[in-house]
C-alpha atoms as a printed R data frame, in Angstrom:
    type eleno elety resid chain resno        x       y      z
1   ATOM     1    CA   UNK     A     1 -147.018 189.496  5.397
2   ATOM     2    CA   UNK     A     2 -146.857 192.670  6.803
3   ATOM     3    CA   UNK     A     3 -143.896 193.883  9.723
4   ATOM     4    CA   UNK     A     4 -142.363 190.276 10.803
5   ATOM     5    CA   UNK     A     5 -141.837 189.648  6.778
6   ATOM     6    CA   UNK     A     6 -140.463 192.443  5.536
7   ATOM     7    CA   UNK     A     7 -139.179 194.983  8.511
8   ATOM     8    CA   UNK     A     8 -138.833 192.908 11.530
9   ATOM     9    CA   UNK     A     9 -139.118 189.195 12.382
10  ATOM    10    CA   UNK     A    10 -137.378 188.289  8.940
11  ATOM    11    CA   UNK     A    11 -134.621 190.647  8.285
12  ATOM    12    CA   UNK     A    12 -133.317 190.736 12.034
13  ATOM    13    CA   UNK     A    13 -132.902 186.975 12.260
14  ATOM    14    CA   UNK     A    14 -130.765 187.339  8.896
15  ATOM    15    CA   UNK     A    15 -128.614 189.921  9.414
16  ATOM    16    CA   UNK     A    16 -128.123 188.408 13.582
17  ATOM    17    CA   UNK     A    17 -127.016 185.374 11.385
18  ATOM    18    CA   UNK     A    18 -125.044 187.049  9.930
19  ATOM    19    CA   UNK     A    19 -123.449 189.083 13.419
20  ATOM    20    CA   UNK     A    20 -122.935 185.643 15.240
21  ATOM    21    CA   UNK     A    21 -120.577 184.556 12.119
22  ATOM    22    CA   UNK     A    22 -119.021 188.096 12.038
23  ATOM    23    CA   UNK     A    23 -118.183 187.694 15.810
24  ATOM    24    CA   UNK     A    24 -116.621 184.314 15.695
25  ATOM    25    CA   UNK     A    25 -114.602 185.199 12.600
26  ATOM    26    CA   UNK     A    26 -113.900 188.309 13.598
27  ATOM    27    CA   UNK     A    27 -109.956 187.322 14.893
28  ATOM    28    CA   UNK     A    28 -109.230 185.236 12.157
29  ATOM    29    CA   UNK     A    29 -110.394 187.954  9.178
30  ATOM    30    CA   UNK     A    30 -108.327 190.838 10.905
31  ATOM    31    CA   UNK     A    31 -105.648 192.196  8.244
32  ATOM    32    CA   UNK     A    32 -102.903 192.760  9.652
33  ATOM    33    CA   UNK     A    33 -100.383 195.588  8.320
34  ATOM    34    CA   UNK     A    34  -97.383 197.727  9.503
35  ATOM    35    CA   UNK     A    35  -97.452 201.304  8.875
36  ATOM    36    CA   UNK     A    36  -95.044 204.300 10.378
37  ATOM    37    CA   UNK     A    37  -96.611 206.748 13.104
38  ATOM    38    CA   UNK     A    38  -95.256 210.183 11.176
39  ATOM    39    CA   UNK     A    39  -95.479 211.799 15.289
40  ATOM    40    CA   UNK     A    40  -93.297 208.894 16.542
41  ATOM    41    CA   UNK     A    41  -91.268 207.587 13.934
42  ATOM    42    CA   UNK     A    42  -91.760 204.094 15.328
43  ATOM    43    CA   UNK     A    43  -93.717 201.097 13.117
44  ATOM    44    CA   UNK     A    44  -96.718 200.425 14.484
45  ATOM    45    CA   UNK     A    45  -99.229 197.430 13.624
46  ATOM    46    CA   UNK     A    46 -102.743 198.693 12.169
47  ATOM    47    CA   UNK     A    47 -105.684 196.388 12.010
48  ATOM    48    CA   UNK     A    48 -107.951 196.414  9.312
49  ATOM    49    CA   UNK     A    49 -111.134 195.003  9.260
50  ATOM    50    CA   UNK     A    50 -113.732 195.312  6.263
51  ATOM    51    CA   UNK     A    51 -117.671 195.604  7.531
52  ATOM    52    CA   UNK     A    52 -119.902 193.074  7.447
53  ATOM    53    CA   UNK     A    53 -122.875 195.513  7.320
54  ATOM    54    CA   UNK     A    54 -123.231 194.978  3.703
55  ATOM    55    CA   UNK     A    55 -122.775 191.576  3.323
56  ATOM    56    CA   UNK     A    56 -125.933 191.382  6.226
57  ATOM    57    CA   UNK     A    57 -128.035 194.042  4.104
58  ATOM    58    CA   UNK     A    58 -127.928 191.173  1.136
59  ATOM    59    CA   UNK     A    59 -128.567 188.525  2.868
60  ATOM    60    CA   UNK     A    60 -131.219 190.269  4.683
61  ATOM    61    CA   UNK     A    61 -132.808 191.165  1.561
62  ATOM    62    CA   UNK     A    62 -132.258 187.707 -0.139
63  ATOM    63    CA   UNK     A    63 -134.078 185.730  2.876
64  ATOM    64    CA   UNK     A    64 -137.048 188.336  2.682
65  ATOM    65    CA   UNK     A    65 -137.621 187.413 -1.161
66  ATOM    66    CA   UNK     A    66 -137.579 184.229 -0.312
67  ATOM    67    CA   UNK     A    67 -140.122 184.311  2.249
68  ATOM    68    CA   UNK     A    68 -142.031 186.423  0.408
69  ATOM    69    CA   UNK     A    69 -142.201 184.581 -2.548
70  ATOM    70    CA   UNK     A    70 -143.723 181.699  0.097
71  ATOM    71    CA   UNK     A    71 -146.660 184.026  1.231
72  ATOM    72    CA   UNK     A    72 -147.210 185.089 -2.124
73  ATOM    73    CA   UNK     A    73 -150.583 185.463 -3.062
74  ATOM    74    CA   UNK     A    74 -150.656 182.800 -5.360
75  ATOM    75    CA   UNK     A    75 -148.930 180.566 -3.014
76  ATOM    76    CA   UNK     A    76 -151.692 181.319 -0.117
77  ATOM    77    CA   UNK     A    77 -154.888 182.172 -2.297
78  ATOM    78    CA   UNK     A    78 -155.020 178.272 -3.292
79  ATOM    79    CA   UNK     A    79 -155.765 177.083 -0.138
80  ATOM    80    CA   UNK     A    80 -159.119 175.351  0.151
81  ATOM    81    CA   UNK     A    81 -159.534 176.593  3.339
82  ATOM    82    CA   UNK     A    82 -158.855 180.426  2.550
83  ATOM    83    CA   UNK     A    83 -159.839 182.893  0.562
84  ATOM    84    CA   UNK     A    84 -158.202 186.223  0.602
85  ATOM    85    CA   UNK     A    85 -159.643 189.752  0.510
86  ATOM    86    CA   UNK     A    86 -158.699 193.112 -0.318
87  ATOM    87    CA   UNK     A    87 -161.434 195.559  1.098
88  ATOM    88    CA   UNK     A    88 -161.145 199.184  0.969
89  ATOM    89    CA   UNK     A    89 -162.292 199.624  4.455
90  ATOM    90    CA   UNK     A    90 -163.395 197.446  7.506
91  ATOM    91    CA   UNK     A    91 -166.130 197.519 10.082
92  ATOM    92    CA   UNK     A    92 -167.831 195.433 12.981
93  ATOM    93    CA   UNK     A    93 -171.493 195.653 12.978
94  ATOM    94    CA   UNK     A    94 -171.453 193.214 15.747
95  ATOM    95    CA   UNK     A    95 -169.321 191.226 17.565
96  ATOM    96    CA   UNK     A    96 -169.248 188.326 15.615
97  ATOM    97    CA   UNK     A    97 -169.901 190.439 12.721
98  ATOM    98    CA   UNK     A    98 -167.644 192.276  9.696
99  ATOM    99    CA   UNK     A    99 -169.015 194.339  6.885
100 ATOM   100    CA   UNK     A   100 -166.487 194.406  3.975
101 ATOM   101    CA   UNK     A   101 -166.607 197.275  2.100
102 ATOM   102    CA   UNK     A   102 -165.436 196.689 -1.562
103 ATOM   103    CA   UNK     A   103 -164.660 193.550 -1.208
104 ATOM   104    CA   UNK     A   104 -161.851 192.032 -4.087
105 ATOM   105    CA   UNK     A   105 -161.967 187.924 -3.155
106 ATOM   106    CA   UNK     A   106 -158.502 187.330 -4.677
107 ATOM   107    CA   UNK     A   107 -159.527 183.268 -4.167
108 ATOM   108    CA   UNK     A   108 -162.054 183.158 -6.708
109 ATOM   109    CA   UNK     A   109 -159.755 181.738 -9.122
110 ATOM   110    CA   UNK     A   110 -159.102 178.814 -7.133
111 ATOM   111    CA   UNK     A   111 -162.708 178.220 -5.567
112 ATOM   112    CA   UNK     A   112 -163.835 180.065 -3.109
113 ATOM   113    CA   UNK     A   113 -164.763 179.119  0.726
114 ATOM   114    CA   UNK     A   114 -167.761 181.070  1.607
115 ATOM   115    CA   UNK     A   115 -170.729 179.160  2.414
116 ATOM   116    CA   UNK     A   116 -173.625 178.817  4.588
117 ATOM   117    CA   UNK     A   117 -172.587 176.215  6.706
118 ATOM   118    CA   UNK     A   118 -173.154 176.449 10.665
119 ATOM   119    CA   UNK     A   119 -169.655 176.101 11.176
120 ATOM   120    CA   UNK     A   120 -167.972 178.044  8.641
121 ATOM   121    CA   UNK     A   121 -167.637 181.604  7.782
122 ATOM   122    CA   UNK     A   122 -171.097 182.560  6.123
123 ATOM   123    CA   UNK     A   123 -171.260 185.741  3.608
124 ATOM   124    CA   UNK     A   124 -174.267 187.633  1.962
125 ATOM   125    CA   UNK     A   125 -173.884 190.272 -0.399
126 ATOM   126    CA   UNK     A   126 -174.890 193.603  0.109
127 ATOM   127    CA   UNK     A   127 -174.592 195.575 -3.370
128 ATOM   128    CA   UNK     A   128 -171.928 197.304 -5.004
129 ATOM   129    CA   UNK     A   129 -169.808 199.743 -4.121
130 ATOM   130    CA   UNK     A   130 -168.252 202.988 -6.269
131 ATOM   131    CA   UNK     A   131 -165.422 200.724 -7.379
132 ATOM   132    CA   UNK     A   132 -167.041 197.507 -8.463
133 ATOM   133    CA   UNK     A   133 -166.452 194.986 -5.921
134 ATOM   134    CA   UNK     A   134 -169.625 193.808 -3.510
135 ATOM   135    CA   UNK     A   135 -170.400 194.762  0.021
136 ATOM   136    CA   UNK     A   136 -169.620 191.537  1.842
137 ATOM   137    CA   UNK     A   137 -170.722 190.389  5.297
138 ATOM   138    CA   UNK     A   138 -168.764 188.163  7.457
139 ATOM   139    CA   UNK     A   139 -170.067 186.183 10.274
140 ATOM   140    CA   UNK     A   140 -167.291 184.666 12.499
141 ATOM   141    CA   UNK     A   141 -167.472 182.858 15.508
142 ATOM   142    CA   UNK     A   142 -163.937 184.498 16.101
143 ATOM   143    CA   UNK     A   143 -162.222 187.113 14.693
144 ATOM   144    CA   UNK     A   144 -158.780 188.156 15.515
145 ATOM   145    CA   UNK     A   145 -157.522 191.635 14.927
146 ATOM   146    CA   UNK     A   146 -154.182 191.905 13.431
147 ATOM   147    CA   UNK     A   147 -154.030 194.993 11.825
148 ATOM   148    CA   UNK     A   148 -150.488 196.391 13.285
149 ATOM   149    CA   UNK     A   149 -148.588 199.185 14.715
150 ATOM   150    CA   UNK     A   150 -146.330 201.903 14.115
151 ATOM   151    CA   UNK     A   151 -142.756 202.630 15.867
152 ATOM   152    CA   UNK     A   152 -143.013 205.111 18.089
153 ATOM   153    CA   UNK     A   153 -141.049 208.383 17.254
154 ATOM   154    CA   UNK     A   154 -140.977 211.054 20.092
155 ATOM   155    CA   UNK     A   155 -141.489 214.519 18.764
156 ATOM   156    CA   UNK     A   156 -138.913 216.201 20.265
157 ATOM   157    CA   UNK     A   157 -135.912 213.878 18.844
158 ATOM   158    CA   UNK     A   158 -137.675 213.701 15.137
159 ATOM   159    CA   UNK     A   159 -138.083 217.816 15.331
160 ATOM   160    CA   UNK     A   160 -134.538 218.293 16.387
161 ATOM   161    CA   UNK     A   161 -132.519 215.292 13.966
162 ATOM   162    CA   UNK     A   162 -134.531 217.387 10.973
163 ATOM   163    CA   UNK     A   163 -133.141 220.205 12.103
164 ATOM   164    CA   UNK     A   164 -129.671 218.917 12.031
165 ATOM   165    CA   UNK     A   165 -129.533 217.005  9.130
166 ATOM   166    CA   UNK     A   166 -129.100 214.032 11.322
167 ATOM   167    CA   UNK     A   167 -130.689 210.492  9.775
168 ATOM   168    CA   UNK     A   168 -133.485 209.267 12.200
169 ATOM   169    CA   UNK     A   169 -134.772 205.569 11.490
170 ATOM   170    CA   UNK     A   170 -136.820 202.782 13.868
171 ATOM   171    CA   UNK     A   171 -136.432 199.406 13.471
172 ATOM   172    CA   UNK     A   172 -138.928 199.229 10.144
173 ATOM   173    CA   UNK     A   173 -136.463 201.908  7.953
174 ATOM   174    CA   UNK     A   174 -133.068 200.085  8.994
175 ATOM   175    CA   UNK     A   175 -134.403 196.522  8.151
176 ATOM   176    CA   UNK     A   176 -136.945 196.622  5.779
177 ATOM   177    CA   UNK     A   177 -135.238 195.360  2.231
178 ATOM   178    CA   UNK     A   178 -133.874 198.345  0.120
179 ATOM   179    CA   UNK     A   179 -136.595 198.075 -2.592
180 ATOM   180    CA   UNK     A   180 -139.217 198.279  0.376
181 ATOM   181    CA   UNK     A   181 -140.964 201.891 -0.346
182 ATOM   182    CA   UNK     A   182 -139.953 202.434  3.430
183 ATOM   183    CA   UNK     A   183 -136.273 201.334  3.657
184 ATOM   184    CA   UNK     A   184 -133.678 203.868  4.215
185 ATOM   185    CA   UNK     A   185 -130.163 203.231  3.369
186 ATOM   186    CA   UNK     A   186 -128.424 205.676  5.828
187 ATOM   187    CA   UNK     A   187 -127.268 203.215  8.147
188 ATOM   188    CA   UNK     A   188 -126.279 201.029  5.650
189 ATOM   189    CA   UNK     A   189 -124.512 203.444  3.209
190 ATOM   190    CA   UNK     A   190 -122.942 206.006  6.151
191 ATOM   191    CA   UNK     A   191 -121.235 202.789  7.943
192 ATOM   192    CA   UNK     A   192 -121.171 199.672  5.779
193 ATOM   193    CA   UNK     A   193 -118.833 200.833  3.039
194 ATOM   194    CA   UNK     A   194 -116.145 201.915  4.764
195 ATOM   195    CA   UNK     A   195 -113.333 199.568  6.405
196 ATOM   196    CA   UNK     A   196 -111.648 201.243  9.434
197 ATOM   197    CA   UNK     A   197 -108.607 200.454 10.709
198 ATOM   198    CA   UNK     A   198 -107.798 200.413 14.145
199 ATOM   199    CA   UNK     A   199 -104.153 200.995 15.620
200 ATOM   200    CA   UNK     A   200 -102.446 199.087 18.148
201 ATOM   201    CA   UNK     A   201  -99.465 200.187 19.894
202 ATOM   202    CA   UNK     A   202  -99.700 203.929 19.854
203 ATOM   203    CA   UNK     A   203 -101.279 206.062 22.557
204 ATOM   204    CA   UNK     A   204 -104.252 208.098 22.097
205 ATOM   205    CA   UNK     A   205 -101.967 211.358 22.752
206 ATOM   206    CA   UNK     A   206  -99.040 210.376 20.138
207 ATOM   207    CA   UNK     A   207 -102.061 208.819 17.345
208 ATOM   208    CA   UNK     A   208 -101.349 210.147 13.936
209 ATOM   209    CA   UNK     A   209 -105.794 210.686 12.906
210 ATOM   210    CA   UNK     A   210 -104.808 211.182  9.454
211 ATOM   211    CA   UNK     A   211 -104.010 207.913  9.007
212 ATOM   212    CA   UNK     A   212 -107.199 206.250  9.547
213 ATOM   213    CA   UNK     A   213 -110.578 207.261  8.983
214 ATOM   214    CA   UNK     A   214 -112.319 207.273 12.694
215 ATOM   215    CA   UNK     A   215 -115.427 205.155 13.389
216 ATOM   216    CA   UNK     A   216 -119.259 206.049 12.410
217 ATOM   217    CA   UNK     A   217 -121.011 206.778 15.426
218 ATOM   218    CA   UNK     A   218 -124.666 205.057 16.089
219 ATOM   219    CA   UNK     A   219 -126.777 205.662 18.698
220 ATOM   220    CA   UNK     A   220 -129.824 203.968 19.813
221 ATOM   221    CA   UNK     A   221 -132.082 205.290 21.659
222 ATOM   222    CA   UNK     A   222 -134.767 202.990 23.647
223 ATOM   223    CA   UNK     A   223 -133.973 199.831 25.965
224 ATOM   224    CA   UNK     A   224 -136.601 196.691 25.066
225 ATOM   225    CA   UNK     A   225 -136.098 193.718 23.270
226 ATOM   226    CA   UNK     A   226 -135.664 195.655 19.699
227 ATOM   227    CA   UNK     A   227 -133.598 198.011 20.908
228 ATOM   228    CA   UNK     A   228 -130.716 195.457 22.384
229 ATOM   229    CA   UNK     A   229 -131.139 193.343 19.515
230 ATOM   230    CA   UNK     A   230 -130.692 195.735 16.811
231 ATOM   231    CA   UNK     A   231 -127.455 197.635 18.893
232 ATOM   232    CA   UNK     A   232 -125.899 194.068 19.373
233 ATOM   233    CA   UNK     A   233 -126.421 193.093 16.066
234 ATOM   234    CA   UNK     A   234 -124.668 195.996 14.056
235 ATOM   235    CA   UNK     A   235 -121.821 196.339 17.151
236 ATOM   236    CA   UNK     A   236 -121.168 192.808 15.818
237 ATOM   237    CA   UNK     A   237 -121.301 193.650 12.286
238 ATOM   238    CA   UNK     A   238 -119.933 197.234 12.365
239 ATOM   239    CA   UNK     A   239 -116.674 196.010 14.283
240 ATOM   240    CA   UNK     A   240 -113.763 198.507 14.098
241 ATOM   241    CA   UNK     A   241 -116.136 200.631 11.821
242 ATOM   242    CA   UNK     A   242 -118.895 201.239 14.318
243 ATOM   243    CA   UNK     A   243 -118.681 202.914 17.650
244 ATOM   244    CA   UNK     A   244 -122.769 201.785 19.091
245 ATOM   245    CA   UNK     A   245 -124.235 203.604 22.134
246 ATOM   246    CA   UNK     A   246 -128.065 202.663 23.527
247 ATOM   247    CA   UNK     A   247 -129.352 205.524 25.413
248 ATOM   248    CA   UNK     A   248 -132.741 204.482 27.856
249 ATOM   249    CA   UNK     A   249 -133.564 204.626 31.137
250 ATOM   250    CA   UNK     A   250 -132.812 200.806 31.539
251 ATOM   251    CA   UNK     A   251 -132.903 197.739 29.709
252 ATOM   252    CA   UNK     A   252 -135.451 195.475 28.998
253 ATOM   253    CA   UNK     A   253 -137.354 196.857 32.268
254 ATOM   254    CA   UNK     A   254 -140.646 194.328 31.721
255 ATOM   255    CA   UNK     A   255 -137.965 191.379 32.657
256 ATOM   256    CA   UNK     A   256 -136.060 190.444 35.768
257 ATOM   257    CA   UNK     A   257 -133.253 192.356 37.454
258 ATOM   258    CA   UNK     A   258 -130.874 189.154 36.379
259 ATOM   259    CA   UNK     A   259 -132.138 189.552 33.350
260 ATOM   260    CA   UNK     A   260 -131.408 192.858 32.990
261 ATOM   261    CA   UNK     A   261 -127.999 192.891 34.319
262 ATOM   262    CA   UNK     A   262 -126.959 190.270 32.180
263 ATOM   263    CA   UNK     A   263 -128.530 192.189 28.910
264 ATOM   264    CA   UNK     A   264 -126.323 194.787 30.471
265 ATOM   265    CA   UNK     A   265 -123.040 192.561 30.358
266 ATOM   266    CA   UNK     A   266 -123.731 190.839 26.627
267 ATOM   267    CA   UNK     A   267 -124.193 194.205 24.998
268 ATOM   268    CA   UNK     A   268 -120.809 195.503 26.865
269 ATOM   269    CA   UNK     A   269 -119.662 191.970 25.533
270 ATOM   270    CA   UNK     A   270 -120.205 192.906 22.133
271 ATOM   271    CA   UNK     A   271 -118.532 196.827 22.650
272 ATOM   272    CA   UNK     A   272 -122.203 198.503 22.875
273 ATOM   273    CA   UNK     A   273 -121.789 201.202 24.874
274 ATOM   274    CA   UNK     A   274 -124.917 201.239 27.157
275 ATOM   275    CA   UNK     A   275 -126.220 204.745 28.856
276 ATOM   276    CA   UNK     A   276 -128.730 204.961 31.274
277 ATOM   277    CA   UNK     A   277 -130.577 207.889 30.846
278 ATOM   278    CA   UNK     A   278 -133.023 210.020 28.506
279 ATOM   279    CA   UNK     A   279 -132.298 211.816 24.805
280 ATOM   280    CA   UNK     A   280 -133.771 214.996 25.087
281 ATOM   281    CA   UNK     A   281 -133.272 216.608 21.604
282 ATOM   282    CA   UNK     A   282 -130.184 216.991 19.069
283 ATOM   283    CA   UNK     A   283 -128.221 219.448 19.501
284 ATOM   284    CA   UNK     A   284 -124.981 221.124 16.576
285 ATOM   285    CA   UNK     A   285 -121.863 220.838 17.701
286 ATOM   286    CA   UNK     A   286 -119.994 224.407 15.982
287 ATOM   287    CA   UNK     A   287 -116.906 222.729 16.009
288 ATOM   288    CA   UNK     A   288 -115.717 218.831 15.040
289 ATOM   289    CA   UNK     A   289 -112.640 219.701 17.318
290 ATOM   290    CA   UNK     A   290 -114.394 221.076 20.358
291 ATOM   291    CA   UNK     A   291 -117.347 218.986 21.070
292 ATOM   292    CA   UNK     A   292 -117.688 221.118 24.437
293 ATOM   293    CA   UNK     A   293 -118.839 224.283 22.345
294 ATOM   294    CA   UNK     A   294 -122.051 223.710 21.351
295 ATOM   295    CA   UNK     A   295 -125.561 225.245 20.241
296 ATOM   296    CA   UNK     A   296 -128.070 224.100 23.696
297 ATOM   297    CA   UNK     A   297 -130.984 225.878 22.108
298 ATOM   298    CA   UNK     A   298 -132.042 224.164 19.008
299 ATOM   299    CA   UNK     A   299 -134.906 226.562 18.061
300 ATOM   300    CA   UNK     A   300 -132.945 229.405 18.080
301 ATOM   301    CA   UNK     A   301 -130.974 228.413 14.995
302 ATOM   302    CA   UNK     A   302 -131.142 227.576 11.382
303 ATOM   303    CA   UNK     A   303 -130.022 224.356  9.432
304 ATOM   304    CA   UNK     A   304 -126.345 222.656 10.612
305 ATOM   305    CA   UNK     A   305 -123.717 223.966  8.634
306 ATOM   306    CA   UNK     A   306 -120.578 221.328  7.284
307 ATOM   307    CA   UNK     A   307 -118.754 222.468 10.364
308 ATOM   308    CA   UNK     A   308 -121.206 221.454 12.572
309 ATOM   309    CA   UNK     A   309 -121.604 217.907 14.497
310 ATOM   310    CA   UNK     A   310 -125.250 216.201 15.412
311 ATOM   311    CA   UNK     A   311 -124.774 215.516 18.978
312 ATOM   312    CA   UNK     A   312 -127.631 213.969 21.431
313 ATOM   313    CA   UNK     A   313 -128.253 215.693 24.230
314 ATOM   314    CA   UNK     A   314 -128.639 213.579 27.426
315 ATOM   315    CA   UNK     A   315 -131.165 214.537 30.502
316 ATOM   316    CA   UNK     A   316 -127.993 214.929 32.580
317 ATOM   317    CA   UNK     A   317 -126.629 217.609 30.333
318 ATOM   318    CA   UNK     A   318 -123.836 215.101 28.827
319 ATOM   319    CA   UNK     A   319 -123.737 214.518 24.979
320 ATOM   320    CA   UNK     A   320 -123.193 211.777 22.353
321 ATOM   321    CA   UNK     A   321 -122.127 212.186 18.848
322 ATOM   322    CA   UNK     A   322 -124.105 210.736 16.412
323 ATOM   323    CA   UNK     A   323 -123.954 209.909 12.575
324 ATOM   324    CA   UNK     A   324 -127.122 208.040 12.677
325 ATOM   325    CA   UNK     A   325 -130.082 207.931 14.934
326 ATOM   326    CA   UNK     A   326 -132.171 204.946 15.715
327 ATOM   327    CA   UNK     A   327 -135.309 205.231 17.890
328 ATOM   328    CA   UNK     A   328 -136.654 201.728 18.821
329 ATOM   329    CA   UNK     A   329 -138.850 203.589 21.839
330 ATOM   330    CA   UNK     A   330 -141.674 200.880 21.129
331 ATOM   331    CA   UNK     A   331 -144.417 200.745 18.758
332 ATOM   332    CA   UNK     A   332 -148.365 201.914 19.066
333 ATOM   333    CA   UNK     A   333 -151.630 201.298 16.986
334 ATOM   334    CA   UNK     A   334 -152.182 204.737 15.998
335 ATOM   335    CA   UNK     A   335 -155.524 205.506 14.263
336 ATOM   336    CA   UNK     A   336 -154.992 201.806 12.522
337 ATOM   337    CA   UNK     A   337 -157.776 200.398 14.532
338 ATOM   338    CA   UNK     A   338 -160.274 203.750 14.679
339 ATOM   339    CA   UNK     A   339 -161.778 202.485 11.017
340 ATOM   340    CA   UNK     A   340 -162.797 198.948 12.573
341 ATOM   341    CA   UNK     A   341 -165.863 200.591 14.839
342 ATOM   342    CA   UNK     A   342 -164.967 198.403 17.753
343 ATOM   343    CA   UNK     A   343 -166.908 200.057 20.026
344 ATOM   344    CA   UNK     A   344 -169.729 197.471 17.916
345 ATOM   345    CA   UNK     A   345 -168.262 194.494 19.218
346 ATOM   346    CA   UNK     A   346 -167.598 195.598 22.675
347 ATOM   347    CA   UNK     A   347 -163.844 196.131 22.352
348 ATOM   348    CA   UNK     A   348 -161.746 198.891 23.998
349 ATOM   349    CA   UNK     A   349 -158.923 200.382 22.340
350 ATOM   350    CA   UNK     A   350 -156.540 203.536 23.204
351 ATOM   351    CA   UNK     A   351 -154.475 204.852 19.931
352 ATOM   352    CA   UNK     A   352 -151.697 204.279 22.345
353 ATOM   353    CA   UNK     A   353 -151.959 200.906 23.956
354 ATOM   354    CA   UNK     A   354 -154.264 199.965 21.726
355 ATOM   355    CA   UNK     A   355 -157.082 196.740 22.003
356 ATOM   356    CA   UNK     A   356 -157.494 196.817 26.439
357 ATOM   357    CA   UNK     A   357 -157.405 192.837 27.572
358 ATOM   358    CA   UNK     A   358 -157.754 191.875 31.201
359 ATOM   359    CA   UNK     A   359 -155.478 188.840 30.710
């Protein structure tokens, strides 16, 4: 499988699993303990609670083996009604026509199903090419396209977090499986090995800081389906260790207003932060005590220094600190489907929206 096995689909399910436990345990696994406020000299009761972010990243990873293991290519390639192909490039000649260039038939082994027949898939071979395997020719009375798409990552965000230092993922980094050739372990290694405690009982103005170590902040940045379902998952996972914003213009904005409102509510629900608005760049904080003196002009500076702070810079002019970035701004074809020649079957395709349907 490609994205719903290994980076989407698959992984988010788990680790949501996982969330929906974390949230209805969450009471019961609080630790409780009392400690002295040095500024007040009063006991205070501190809440401890360990994250759950790691113990979703291996069951995340354990379900994906599993599934994988089920779409194997032994466990597919046997099928008498399949045979499996690895080409090293794709064309239409026609529109019920594919030439197969290179053509491996990985079902072989177990008998393969090309024939003649009127109402199968029929096959000729068309010579050799510069790495052994036949030019193939597929006749289909259908043929569906499903060669995938990319996450979208705006230029001005990616330019700016590199610039920073700051760790930039998309849905496909954060949940593909950490032996994936993909997967980055930022989120998972900046917030899910720390516990965080939170205090009760003590004003923000008397709070002794260097008693507890504050909470990671994650930002997401985009407003569809992914975006709400990857902020609500680690709020529920990151809980007392996370502090999760979603930055977009609104929220799920291809449903109805209902919808969205209630979106709205269940993310608040779950202590996402939600701001309506656009990320414009990433800006340096100069100092981790005065978030209000910072660098507005990205370009005109060098790399972040230690004392500096990633912070996302709003539209409005507000900002947002941020220990990790995630940009779930949608996905697009890219040049994925240029190779296919579908201009030979007919088909129209943008590298943005990619195949055009009137349906």
């Amino acid at each position: 499988g490609g994205d719903c096995t290994n980076a989407a689909c698959v992984p988010s399910k788990a680790i949501r699993s996982v969330g929906r436990m974390a949230k209805a345990s969450r009471f019961s696994a609080l630790n409780e303990e009392r400690i002295l406020d040095v500024s007040s000299g009063a006991n205070v009761t501190r809440l401890s609670f360990p994250s759950m972010l790691g113990v979703a990243r291996k069951h995340a990873n354990l379900v994906v083996s599993k599934v994988r293991d089920r779409e194997s290519l032994d466990s597919i390639a046997i099928s008498p009604n399949l045979d499996v192909c690895f080409v090293e490039n794709t064309t239409f000649a026609s529109k019920h026509v594919l030439s197969l260039y290179g053509c491996f038939n990985a079902s072989m082994a177990y008998g393969s199903t090309f024939s003649d027949g009127n109402n199968s898939t029929s096959v000729q071979e068309r010579g050799r090419s510069a790495w052994g395997h036949p030019n193939v020719t597929v006749r289909g009375k259908k043929i569906i396209i499903a060669t995938g798409a990319d996450p979208v990552i705006p230029s001005n965000l990616k330019e700016s977090a590199q610039l920073f230092g700051l760790p930039l993922l998309t849905y496909r980094s954060v949940l593909r499986p950490e032996y994936g050739a993909i997967s980055d372990p930022a989120l998972w290694e900046i917030c899910g090995n720390a516990t965080v405690s939170q205090k009760l009982g003590m004003s923000q103005k008397n709070e002794n800081r260097a008693n507890f170590e504050p909470a990671k902040q994650v930002v997401v940045v985009g407003g569809g389906s992914t975006a709400c379902e990857l902020a609500q998952a680690i709020a529920r996972l990151g809980l007392f260790t996370v502090n999760l914003t979603v930055v977009a213009p609104s929220l799920i904005p291809s449903e109805d207003v209902s919808a969205r409102c209630a979106m709205e509510e269940i993310l608040k629900d779950d202590g996402v932060s939600v701001k309506f608005g656009r990320a414009t760049k990433i800006i340096g904080s100069t100092s981790l005590e005065n978030s209000t003196n910072f660098v507005t002009a990205s370009s005109e500076i060098g790399e972040r220094t230690a004392e500096e702070k990633p912070l996302v810079l709003m539209e409005d002019g507000s900002t947002l600190p941020a220990d990790v970035l995630i940009i779930a701004c949608g996905r697009e074809p890219g040049n994925s489907l240029k190779s296919l020649k579908l201009e030979n079957a007919g088909v129209s395709w943008t590298a943005k929206n990619g195949v055009l349907v009137d349906e």
